[in-house]
C-alpha positions as CSV (number, residue, x, y, z in Angstrom):
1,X,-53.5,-69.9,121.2
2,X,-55.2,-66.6,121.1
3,X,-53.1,-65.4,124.4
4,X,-49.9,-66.9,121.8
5,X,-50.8,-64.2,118.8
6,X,-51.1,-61.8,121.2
7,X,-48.0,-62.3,122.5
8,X,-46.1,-62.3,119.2
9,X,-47.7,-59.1,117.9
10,X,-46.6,-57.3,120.9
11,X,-43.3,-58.0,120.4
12,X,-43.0,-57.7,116.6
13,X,-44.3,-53.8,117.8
14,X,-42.0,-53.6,120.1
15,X,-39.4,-54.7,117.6
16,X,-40.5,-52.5,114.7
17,X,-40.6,-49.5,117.7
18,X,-36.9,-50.0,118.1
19,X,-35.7,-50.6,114.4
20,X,-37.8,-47.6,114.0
21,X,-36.1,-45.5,116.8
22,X,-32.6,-46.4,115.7
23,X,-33.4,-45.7,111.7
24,X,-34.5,-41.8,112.8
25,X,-31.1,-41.8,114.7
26,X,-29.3,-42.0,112.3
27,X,-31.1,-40.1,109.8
28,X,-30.3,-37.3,112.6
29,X,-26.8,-38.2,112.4
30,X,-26.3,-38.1,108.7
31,X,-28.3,-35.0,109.0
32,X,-26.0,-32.6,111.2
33,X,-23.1,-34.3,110.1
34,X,-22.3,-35.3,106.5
35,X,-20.2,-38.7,105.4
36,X,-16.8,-37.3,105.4
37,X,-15.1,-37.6,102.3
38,X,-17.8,-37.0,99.5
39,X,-16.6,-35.2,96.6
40,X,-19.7,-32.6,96.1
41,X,-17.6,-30.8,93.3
42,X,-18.9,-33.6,90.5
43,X,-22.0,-34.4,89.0
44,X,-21.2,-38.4,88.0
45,X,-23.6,-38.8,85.5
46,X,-23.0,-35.2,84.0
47,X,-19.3,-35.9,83.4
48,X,-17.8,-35.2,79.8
49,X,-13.9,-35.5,78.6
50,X,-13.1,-31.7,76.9
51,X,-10.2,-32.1,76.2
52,X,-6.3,-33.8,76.2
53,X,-3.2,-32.2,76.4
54,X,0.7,-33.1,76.7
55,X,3.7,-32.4,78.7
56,X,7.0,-34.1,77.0
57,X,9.5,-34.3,80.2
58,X,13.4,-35.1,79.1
59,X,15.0,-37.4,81.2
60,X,17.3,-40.0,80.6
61,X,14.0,-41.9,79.1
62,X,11.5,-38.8,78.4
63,X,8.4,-38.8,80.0
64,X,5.1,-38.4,78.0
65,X,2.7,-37.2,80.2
66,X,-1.0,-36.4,79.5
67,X,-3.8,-34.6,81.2
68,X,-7.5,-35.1,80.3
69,X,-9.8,-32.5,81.1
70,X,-13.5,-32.5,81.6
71,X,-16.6,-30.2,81.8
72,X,-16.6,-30.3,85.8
73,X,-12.9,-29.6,86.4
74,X,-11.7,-32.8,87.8
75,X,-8.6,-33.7,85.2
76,X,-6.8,-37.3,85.1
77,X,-3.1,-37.8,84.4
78,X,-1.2,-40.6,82.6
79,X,1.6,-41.4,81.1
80,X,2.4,-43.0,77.7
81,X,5.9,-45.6,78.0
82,X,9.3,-44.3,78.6
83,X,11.4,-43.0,75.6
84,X,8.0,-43.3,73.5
85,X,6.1,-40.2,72.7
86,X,2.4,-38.2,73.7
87,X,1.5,-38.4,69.9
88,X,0.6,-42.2,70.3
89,X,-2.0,-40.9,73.2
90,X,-3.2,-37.3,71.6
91,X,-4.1,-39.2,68.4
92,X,-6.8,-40.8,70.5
93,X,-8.2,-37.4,71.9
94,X,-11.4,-37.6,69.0
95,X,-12.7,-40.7,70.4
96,X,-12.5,-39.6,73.8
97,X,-14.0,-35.6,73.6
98,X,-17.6,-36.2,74.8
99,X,-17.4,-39.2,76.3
100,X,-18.0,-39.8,80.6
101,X,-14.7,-40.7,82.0
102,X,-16.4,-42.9,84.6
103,X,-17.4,-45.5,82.1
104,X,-13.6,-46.8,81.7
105,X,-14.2,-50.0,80.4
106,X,-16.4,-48.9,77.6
107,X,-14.4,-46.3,76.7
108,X,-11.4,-48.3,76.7
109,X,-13.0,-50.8,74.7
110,X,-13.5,-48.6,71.8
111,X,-9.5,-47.5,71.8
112,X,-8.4,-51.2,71.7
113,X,-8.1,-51.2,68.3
114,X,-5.5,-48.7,68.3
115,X,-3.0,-50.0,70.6
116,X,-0.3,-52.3,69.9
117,X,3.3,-54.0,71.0
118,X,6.3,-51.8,71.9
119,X,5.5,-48.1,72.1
120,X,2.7,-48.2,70.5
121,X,0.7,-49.5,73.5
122,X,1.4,-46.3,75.2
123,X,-1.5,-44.2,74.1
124,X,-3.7,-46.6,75.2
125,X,-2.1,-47.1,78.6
126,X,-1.9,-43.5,79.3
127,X,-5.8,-42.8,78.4
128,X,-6.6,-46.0,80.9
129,X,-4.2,-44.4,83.8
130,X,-6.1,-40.7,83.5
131,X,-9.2,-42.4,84.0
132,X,-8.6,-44.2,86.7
133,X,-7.3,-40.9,88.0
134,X,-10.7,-39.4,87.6
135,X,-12.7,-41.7,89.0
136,X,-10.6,-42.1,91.9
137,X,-11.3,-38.3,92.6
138,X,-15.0,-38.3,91.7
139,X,-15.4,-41.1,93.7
140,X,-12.6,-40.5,96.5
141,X,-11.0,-43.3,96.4
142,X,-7.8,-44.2,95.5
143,X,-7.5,-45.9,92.3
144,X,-6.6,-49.3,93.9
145,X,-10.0,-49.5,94.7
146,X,-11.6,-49.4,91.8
147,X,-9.8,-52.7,90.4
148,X,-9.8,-54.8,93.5
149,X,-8.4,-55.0,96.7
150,X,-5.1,-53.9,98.5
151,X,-2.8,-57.1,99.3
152,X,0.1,-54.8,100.2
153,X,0.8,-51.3,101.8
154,X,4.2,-50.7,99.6
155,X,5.9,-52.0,96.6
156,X,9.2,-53.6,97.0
157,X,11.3,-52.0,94.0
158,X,14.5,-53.3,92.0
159,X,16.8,-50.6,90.3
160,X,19.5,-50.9,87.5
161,X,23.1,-50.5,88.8
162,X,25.4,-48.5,86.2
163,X,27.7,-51.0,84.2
164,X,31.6,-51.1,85.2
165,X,34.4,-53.4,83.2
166,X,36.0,-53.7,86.2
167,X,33.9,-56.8,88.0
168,X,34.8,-55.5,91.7
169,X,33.8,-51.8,91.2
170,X,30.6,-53.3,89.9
171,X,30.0,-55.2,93.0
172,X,30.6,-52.2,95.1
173,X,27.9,-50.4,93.3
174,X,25.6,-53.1,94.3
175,X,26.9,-53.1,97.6
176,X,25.8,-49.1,97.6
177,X,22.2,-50.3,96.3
178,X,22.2,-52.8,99.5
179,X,23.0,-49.9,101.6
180,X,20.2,-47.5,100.6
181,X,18.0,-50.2,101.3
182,X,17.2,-52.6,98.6
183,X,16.8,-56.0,99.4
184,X,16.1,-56.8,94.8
185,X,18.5,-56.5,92.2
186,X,18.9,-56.6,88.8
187,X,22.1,-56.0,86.9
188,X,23.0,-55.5,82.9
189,X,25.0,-58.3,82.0
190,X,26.0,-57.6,77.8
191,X,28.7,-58.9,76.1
192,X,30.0,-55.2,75.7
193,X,31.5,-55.7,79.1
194,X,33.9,-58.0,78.1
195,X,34.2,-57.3,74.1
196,X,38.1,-55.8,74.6
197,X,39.5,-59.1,75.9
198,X,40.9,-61.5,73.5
199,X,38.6,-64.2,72.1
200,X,36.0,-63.4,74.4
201,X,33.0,-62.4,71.6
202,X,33.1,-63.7,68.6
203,X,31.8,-62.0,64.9
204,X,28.3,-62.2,65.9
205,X,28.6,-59.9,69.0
206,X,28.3,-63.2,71.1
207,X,29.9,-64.5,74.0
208,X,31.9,-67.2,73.4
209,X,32.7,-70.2,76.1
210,X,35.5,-68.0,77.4
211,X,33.7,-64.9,77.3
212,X,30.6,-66.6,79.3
213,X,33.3,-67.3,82.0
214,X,33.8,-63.7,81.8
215,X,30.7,-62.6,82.4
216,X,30.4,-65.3,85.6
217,X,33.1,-63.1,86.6
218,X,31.0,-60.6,87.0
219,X,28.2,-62.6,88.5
220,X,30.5,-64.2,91.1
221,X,31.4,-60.3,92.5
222,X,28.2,-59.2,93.0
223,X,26.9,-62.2,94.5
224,X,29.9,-62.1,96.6
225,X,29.3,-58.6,97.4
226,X,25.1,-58.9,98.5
227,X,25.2,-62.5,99.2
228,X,23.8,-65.6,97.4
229,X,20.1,-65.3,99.3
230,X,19.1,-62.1,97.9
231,X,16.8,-61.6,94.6
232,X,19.3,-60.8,91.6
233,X,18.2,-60.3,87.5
234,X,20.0,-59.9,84.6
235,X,19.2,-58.2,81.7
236,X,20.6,-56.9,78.2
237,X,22.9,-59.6,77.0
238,X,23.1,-58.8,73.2
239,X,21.7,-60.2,69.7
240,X,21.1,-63.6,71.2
241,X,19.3,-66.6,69.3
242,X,17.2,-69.5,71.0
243,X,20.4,-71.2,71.2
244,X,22.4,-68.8,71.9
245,X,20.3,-67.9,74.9
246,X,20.4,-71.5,76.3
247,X,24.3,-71.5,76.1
248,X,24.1,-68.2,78.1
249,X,21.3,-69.4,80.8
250,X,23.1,-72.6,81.6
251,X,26.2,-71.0,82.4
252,X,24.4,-68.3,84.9
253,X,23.0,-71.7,86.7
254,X,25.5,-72.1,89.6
255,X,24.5,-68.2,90.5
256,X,20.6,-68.9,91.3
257,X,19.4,-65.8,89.3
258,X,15.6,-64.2,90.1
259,X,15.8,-64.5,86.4
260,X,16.9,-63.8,83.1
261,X,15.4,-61.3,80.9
262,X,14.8,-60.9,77.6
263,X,16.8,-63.1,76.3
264,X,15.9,-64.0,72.4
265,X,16.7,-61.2,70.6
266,X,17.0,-62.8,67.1
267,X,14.3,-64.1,64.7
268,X,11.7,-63.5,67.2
269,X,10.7,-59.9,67.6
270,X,8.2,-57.5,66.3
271,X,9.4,-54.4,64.2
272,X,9.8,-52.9,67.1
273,X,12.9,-55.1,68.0
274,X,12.4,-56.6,71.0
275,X,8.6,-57.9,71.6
276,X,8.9,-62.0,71.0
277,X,6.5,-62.9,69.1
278,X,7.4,-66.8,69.3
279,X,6.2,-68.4,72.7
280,X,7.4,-71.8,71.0
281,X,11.1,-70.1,71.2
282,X,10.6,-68.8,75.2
283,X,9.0,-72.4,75.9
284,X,12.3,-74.1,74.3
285,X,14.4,-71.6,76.1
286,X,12.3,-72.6,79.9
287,X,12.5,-75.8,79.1
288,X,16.5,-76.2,78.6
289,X,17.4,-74.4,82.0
290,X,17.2,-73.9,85.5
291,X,17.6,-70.2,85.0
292,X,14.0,-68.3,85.7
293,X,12.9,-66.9,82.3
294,X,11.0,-63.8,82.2
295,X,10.0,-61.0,79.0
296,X,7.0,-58.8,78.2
297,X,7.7,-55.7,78.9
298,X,7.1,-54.4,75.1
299,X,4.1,-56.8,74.6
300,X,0.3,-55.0,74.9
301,X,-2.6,-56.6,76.2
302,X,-3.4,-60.0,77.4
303,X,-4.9,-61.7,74.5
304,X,-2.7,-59.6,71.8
305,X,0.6,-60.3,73.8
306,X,0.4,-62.3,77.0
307,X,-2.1,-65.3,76.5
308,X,-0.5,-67.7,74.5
309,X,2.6,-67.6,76.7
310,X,1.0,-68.1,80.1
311,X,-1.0,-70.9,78.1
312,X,1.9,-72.6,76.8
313,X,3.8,-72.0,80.4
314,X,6.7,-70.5,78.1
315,X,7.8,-68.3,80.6
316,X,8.8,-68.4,84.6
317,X,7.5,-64.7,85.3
318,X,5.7,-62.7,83.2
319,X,7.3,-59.1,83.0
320,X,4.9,-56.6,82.0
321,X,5.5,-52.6,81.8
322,X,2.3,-50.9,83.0
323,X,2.8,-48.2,80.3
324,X,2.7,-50.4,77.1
325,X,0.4,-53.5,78.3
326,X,-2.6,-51.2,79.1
327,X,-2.8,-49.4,82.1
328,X,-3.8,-50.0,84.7
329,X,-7.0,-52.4,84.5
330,X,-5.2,-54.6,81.5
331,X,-1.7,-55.3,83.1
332,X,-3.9,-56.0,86.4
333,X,-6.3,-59.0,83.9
334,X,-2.8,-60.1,82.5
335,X,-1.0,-60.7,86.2
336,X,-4.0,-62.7,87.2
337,X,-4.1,-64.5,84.6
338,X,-0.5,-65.5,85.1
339,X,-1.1,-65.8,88.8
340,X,-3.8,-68.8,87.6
341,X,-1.2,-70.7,86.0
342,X,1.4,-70.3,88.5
343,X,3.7,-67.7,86.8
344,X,4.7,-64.4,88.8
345,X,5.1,-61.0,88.1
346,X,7.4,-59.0,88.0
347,X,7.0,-55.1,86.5
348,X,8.9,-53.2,84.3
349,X,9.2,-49.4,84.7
350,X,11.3,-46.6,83.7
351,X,9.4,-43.7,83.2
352,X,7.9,-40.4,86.1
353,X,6.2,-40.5,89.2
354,X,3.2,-39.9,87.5
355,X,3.4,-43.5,85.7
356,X,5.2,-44.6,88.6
357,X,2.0,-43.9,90.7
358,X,-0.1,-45.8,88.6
359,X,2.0,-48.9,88.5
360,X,2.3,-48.9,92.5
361,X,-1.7,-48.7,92.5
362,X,-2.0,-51.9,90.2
363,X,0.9,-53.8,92.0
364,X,-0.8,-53.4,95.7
365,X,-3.8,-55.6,93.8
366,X,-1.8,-58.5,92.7
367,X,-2.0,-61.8,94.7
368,X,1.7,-63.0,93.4
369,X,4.1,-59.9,92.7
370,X,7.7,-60.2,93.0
371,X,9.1,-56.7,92.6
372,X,8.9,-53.7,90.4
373,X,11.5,-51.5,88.3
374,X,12.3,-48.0,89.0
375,X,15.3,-46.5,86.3
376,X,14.9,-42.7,88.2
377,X,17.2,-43.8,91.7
378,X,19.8,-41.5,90.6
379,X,18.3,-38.9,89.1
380,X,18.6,-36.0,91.4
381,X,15.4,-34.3,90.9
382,X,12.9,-37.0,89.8
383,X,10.7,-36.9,92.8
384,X,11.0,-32.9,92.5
385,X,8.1,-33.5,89.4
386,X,5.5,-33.8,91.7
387,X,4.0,-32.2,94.7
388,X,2.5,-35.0,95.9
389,X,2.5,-37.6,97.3
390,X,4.3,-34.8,99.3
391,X,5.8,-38.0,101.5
392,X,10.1,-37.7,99.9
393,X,11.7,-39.7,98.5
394,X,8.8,-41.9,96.6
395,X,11.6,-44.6,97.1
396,X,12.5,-45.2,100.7
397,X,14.6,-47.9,101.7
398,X,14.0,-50.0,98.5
399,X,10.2,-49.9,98.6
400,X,7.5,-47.3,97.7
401,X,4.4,-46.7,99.5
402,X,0.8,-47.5,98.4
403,X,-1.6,-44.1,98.5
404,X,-4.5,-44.0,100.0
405,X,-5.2,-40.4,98.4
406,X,-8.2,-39.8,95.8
407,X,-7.1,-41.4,92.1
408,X,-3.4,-41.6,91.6
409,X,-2.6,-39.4,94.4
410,X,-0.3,-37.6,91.9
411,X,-0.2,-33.8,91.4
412,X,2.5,-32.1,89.1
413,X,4.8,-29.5,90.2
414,X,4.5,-26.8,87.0
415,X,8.1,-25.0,88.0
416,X,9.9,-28.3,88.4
417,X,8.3,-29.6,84.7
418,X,9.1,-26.6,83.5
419,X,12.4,-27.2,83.7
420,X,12.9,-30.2,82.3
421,X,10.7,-30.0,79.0
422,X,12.2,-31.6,76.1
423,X,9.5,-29.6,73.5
424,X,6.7,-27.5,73.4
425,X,4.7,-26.2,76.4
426,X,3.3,-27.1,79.8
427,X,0.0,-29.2,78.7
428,X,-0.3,-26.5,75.4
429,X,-3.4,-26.9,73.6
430,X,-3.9,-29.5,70.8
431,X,-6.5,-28.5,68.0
432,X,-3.7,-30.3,65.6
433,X,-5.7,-33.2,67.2
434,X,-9.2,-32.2,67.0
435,X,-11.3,-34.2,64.5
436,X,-14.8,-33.1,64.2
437,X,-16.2,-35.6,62.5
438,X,-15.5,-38.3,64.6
439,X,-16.4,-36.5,67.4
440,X,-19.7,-35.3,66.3
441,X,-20.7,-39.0,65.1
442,X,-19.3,-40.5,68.3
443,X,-21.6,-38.1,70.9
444,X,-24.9,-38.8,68.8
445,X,-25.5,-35.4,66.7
446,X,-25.9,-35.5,63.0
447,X,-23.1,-36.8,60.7
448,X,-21.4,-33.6,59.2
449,X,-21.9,-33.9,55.1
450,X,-21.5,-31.2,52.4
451,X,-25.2,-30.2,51.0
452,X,-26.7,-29.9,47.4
453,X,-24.5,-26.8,47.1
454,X,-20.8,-28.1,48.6
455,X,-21.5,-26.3,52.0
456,X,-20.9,-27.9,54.9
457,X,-23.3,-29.1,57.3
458,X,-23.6,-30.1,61.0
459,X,-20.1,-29.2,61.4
460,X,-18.9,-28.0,65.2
């Protein structure tokens, strides 16, 4: 027994020699030679938001992009929703001033309460995207990373194809898309196509049964044209109502659509005109048709917007745009929560490569993602807005690649921007938006107030 102890202490020594041994090795080796990829230029804990500015770029949607600055010099972009407007972010600027941009969920939290459907989610979605843009850097990762984990190394993307009355030059333009490489398709199917032919739409702006057989028309060239395997949408078919709608999805059966999107467009919007607010009008919709339903690309938020659908199973695929339903973070809760009952995702976008960026970082995430939009295909110098990711064009052969660069991997190109500004300046200050009471409250000094004598006090 004694010879036993022995024995075993020698060899825990031994062992505690050798774990010894190999821990001063490597201290050696961090020693002479640093982790690579630490950003040393940031103090984490340190970190303060100084300020937020704009950039308004006009495009065929404009472009609301924001910057928010901080005390160390690491800024974050984002981008409020196409055709919407930097106002809806900048108005947020006194609740962010002072505040460390690391702690995104808390900071997001209080903004919440801000944000709503259509446009009016975009503030909110652009604040979420420049954070995650900081982080990314401060932490050197890209911003993937900070919400989960990549599924996919590029995004398959679907396009809009300009609108012809002529069904076969149509299909040719679809046959163009097929040749640059895109293997998704979505094409505007409205009742304007075929409003000149006799007894095709009746007072209402609606097809009637001989303008639906029309429209298959147009449906039957462009499947002819790509083939009858491949993805195809449709979208923008006019002021339908619920029944309305199921006349219209029965009769696009027979061409096996990826889906059909926001359909309802009577008695069930928000002011803004086309957010449904009635899940019990998508669910009657589903349930009458073959067709794949999808909408949500002007709802915010999954409990505000997205729950009761994905409860109700009201939809086929959930269609959010990145830009109104909350950034990043939000639209990433709302697709796995979808995902959980079975419903895809597709995503809606039509905005710059700064938003673009930021969607593509979300997608790679998703378990169950179909495709995602991209309205900028023919716009000669959309990619031009951006120096990097310095990879061209940011759509290659129908799909865009994930970045593995710090944040969004987006930085602007100033002369390009320049060009294409619809008002004001390049990021121009914003005291309009400064409010110092709310900021002095929010970062913990004294509440300003107006003394004995009307002066005021505690003011910045």
């Amino acid at each position: 027994m004694p010879n036993r102890r022995r024995f075993s202490r020698r060899r825990l020594l031994a062992q505690a020699a050798a774990w010894g041994g190999m821990f001063r090795f490597a201290q050696a080796r961090a020693g002479a030679q640093p982790a690579a990829g630490v950003n040393r230029n940031s103090a984490p804990s340190q970190l303060k938001i100084t300020d937020m500015r704009a950039v308004l770029v006009a495009s065929n949607y404009d472009y609301p992009i924001i910057r928010i600055d901080t005390n160390q010099g690491v800024y974050g972009l984002g981008e409020a929703r196409d055709a919407g407007r930097e106002g809806t972010a900048l108005v947020l600027k006194p609740h962010l001033i002072g505040r460390n941009p690391l702690a995104i969920e808390p900071v997001l939290d209080t903004l919440r309460i801000f944000a709503n459907h259509q446009r009016m989610g975009g503030g909110y979605s652009a604040v979420d995207m420049a954070l995650h843009d900081i982080a990314g850097k401060v932490y050197h990762v890209p911003a993937w990373r900070l919400i989960g984990s990549r599924y996919r190394d590029r995004i398959r993307i679907y396009c809009d194809t300009n609108e012809s009355q002529d069904p076969k030059i149509y299909a040719e333009r679809f046959r163009r898309r097929q040749q640059q490489g895109f293997t998704f398709f979505k094409m505007d199917l409205g009742t304007r196509l075929v409003a000149n032919r006799p007894g095709a739409v009746n007072d209402q702006r609606v097809a009637t049964e001989k303008g639906l057989a029309y429209l298959c028309e147009y449906l039957q060239a462009v499947r002819d044209a790509i083939g009858w395997e491949v993805p195809l949408g449709a979208d923008h078919f006019g002021p339908l109502t619920v029944k309305d709608s199921i006349r219209y999805a029965r009769a696009f059966e027979k061409f096996n659509l990826a889906w059909a999107e926001d359909m309802i467009q009577i008695g069930h919007l928000g002011p803004g005109g086309d957010a449904p607010k009635s899940w019990r009008a998508y669910q009657e919709l589903k349930e009458a048709t073959t067709t794949p339903i999808a909408t949500g690309e002007s709802l915010f938020g999954l409990e505000e917007g997205f729950k009761e659908f994905i409860d109700h199973r009201a939809l086929d695929i959930i269609h959010p745009d990145p830009l109104t339903a909350g950034g990043i973070r939000e639209t990433k809760r709302i697709a796995d929560y979808a995902a959980m009952h079975g419903i895809q995702t597709a995503i809606h976008f039509a905005g710059s490569p700064v938003g673009c960026m930021a969607c593509v970082h979300m997608a790679a995430t998703l378990k169950d993602m179909l495709a995602m939009e991209n309205h900028a295909v023919d716009i000669p110098w959309w990619d031009d807005l951006v120096a990097q990711p310095a990879a061209k064009p940011i759509v290659n052969r129908g799909y865009i690649a994930v970045p593995d660069s710090p944040g969004l991997g987006v930085e602007l190109n100033e002369e390009v921007v320049q060009q294409h500004i619809r008002k004001g300046g390049y990021f121009a200050p914003t005291p309009q938006y400064d409010d110092y009471i709310l900021d002095r409250f929010r970062i913990g000094g004294p509440y300003p107030h107006l003394d004995e004598n009307g002066k005021l006090v505690n003011s910045r």
